[in-house]
C-alpha positions as CSV (number, residue, x, y, z in Angstrom):
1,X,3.8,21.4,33.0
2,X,7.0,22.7,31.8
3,X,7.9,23.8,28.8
4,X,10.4,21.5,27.9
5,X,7.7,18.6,28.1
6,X,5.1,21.0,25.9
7,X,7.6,21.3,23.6
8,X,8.3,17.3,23.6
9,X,4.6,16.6,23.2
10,X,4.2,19.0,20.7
11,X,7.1,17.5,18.5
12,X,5.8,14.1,18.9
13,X,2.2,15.5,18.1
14,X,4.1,17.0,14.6
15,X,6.2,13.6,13.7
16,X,2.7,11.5,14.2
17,X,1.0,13.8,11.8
18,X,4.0,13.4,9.6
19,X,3.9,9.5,9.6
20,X,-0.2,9.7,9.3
21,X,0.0,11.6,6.1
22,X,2.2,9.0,4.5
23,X,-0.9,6.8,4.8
24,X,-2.2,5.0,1.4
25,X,-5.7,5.0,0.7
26,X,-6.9,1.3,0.1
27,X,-9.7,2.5,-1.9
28,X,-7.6,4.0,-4.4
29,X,-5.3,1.3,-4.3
30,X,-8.3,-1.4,-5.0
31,X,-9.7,1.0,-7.5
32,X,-6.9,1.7,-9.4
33,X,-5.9,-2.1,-9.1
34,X,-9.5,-3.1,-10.2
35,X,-9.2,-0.6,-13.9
36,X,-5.4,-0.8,-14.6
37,X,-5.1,-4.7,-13.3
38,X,-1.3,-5.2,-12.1
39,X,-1.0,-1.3,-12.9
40,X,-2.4,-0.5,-10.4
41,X,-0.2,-2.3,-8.4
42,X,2.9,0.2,-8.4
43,X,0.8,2.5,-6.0
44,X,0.8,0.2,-3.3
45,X,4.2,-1.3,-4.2
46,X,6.5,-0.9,-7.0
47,X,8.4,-4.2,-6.6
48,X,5.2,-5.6,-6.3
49,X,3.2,-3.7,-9.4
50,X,6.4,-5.0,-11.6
51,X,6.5,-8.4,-10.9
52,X,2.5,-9.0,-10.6
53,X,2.8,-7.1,-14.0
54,X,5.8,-10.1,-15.7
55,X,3.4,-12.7,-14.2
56,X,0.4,-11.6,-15.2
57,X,1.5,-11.1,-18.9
58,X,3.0,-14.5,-18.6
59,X,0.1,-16.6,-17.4
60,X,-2.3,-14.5,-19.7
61,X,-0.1,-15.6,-22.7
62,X,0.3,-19.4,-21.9
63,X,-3.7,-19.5,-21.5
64,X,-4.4,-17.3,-23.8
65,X,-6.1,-14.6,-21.8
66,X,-8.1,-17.0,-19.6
67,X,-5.3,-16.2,-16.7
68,X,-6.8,-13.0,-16.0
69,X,-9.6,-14.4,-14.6
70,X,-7.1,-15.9,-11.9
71,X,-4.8,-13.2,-11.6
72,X,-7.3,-10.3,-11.3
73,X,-8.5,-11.2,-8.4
74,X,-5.0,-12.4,-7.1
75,X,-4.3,-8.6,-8.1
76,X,-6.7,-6.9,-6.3
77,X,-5.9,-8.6,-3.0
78,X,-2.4,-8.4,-2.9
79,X,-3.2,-4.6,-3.8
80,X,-5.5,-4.8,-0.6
81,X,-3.1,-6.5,1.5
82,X,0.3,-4.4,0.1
83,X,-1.2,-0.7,1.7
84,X,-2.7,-2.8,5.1
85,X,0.4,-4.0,6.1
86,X,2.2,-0.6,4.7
87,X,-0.3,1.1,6.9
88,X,0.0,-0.9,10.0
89,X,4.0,-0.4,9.8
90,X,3.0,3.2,10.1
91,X,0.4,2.9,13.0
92,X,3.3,0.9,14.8
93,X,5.9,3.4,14.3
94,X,3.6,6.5,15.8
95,X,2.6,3.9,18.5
96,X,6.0,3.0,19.3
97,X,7.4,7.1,19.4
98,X,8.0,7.8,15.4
């Protein structure tokens, strides 16, 4: 082996611990989803934590707090679902050479 490709493997070794360290925990995101509501949100997804936040104060006033029943649930998911796909864009990049 020569020491041009050690050094290649070894970079691509350092860039795939770089991209796995950007990893979000989905347990953090779910608990921090499930105590905050759409709080919790802006850890998987800031775009996403803002407007689940509007609608969720929106539907909670027009039904006069009953909404949260609905959107709770809604919220946790999409908090679920938000770091999944975040993570899997990750696991593609290291598969695909960073």
């Amino acid at each position: 082996m020569s020491d041009s490709t050690a050094a290649e493997d070894i970079d691509r070794l350092i860039r795939a611990n770089v991209e796995l360290s950007k990893k979000k925990s989905a347990g953090m995101s779910l608990g921090l989803t499930l105590f905050f509501g759409p709080l919790g949100l802006f850890y998987s997804g800031i775009v996403w934590g803002l407007a689940m936040t509007v609608i969720t104060i929106l539907v909670s006033l027009v039904t006069f707090g009953f909404g949260l029943l609905l959107m709770w649930p809604i919220n946790l998911f999409l908090s679920w679902w938000l770091v999944k796909t975040y993570n899997d864009k990750i696991d593609n990049r290291i598969l695909n050479g960073v």
